[in-house]
Each structure stands twice: as structure tokens, then as C-alpha cells.
C-alpha positions, 0 to 999 in steps of 0.5 A: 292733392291731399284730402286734407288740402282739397278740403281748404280749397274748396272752403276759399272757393266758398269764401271769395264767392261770399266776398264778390262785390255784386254788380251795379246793375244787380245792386240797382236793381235789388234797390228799385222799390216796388211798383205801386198797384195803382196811380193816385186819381190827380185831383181835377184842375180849378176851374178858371173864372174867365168873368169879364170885368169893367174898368169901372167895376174893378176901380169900384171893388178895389175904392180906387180912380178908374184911371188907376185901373187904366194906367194899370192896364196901359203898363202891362201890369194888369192884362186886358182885351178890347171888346168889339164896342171898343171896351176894355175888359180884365178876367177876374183871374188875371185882376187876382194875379195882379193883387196877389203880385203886387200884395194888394187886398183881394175883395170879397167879390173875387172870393170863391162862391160861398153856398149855404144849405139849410134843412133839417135833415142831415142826409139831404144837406150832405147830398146837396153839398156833395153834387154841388162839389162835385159839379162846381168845385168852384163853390165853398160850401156850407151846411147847416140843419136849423134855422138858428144855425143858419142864422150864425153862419149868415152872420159870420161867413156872409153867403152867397147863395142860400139853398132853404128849407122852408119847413123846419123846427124853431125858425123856419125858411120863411123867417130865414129868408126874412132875415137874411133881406133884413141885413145889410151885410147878408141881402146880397144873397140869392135864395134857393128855396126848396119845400116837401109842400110846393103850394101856389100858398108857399111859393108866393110866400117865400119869393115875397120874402125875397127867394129867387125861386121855389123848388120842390123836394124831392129835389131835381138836382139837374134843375138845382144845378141850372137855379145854382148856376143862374145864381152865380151868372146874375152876382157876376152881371152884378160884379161886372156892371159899370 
């Protein structure tokens, strides 16, 4: 072969090299994206409310006959166990299930814990609120760095629970507390006072104007966490009663 025809040879060698389809699985392979470096934390599954609820309680928050919530049950619409004295009980889980599916209103009472924390300080209201997340995810919570505010959130959101300062500019927990007892809409609220003065003076002060308790700062937040949770354990007796 001449030089001239090696030449061409080798140039439609080149070209039909170009022109090979590559493989499947080479393709497949150039088309996988890359691994990613880490797996993204899942987020920690909702607590269930296993809160017991009576017949009677449930006719109540819903304003209806007991024997609705009854027929309910005798259906197998609604889900409920016997207790060992022979009485029906719905989780509070299973009762929104049911208003959920069968497009009813769903009572404050079923709502998740709304939590409010008073104090004029920032920083201690962000820890206080960060530890209660983090232990009760449960729990909607709030802030809020003066009496006045608090005052508005009480009015609008309706708290459950009321983590408060008693010293604090303008209006003090102690005129807080006084408010939120005054109020039809706000007295069901369990208040958590806390104060950087715990005198036998503050404390008998505060619990007469309604708190449930008086803790001293620098704040213990295991003891907050046992005070929180004795809290919402005496609203669900509340809710549960009847």
C-alpha cells in the first residue's frame, strides 16, 4: 500500500472509533449523579397522644349527645378500648383521625400545646424554648420579652402554658399572672413562674395570684421539663374527666 492509501487508512480507522455507540452500561454509568457526602438527618417521628379520652368528655368538646359518640363507637367509626372497670375510652389520636375523616371541626382541646415564655431577656427565652422543642416536640411555642407583649399573644393565640418572669419592666409577672386568672378565655392557663429573687415573699405572692409554681433562676431546665410535663399531665385529667 502506498503511503498515501496507509494514510487514509488510518484516518477511517480514527473516524469509525469516533463513531462507535458506546455501551449501555458505560452510558448508564457516565449518567449516575454522584453520591451525596451525607444522608440528610430524617426528622424524629411526632409523638402519638395516647390521652385517654371519656365518651362523656368527647360528647362535651365536641357539644354533642353521649350516645352519638356511642353510635360512633358501635359502628366502628370511631375506635375505642374497654377499660378493666368496663369503660370505653378513645385515644385523642384516633378521635382527630375521625373528625379529620369525616370533615368535622377539631376542638381546641385536641390542638397541640401552645407554650408561652415571658422574660426580658432574649437569651433566656431562646434557651428555654429551644430545650422545650427539643424535648417536647409536641409543644407550639412562643416568646415573648415583656409584660405587654404577652399580654397580646395571651389575647390572640390563648396559651396553654405560661413559662414567667416575675421581674420585668412596665408590667410585671405578677401583674401577668393577675391578668391572665382575670380572663375567661386565658384562666385555663397553668403558670410556670420563674424569678432571680425566690423569697418566701415572691413565691407566696406569685402562687396567690394563680401560678402553679415558683422556680428559681438560674433555671434547673430538668426541673422545668418535670413542672412542664406536670402541666400538661393536669390539662389532660382536665380534658379527660367525665
Amino acid at each position: 500500500m502506498s503511503p498515501k492509501g496507509k494514510k487514509q487508512a488510518k484516518a477511517s480507522s480514527r473516524t469509525a472509533a469516533r463513531k462507535r455507540p458506546v455501551s449501555a452500561k458505560a452510558s448508564k454509568a457516565a449518567a449516575k449523579p454522584p453520591k451525596a457526602l451525607a444522608k440528610a438527618a430524617p426528622s424524629p417521628p411526632a409523638k402519638p397522644n395516647n390521652k385517654a379520652l371519656s365518651t362523656f368528655s368527647i360528647a362535651r368538646m365536641l357539644h354533642v349527645d353521649p350516645g352519638s359518640v356511642a353510635n360512633w363507637i358501635d359502628q366502628g367509626l370511631l375506635k375505642a378500648h374497654r377499660t378493666p372497670g368496663g369503660h370505653r375510652r378513645v385515644s385523642a389520636d384516633g378521635l382527630l383521625q375521625f373528625l379529620r375523616e369525616h370533615h368535622m371541626p377539631v376542638p381546641a382541646e385536641l390542638s397541640p400545646t401552645r407554650v408561652l415564655i415571658v422574660d426580658d431577656e432574649p437569651a433566656i427565652t431562646h434557651l428555654i424554648a429551644r430545650a422545650i422543642k427539643s424535648a417536647r416536640p409536641d409543644c407550639e411555642v412562643m416568646e415573648a420579652h415583656d409584660g405587654f407583649k404577652a399580654g397580646t399573644i395571651l389575647a390572640s393565640q390563648r396559651p396553654d402554658v405560661v413559662i414567667l418572669d416575675l421581674r420585668m419592666p412596665g408590667m410585671d409577672g405578677f401583674e401577668v399572672c393577675k391578668l391572665i386568672k382575670s380572663q375567661e378565655t386565658t384562666r385555663h392557663a397553668q403558670v410556670l413562674a420563674m424569678t432571680a429573687y425566690p423569697t418566701s415573699e415572691n413565691r407566696d405572692r406569685i402562687l396567690a395570684c394563680g401560678a402553679r409554681v415558683c422556680m428559681p433562676k438560674p433555671l434547673d431546665l430538668e426541673v422545668l421539663m418535670v413542672e412542664l410535663g406536670g402541666a400538661v399531665s393536669g390539662m389532660a385529667v382536665a380534658v379527660a374527666g367525665g
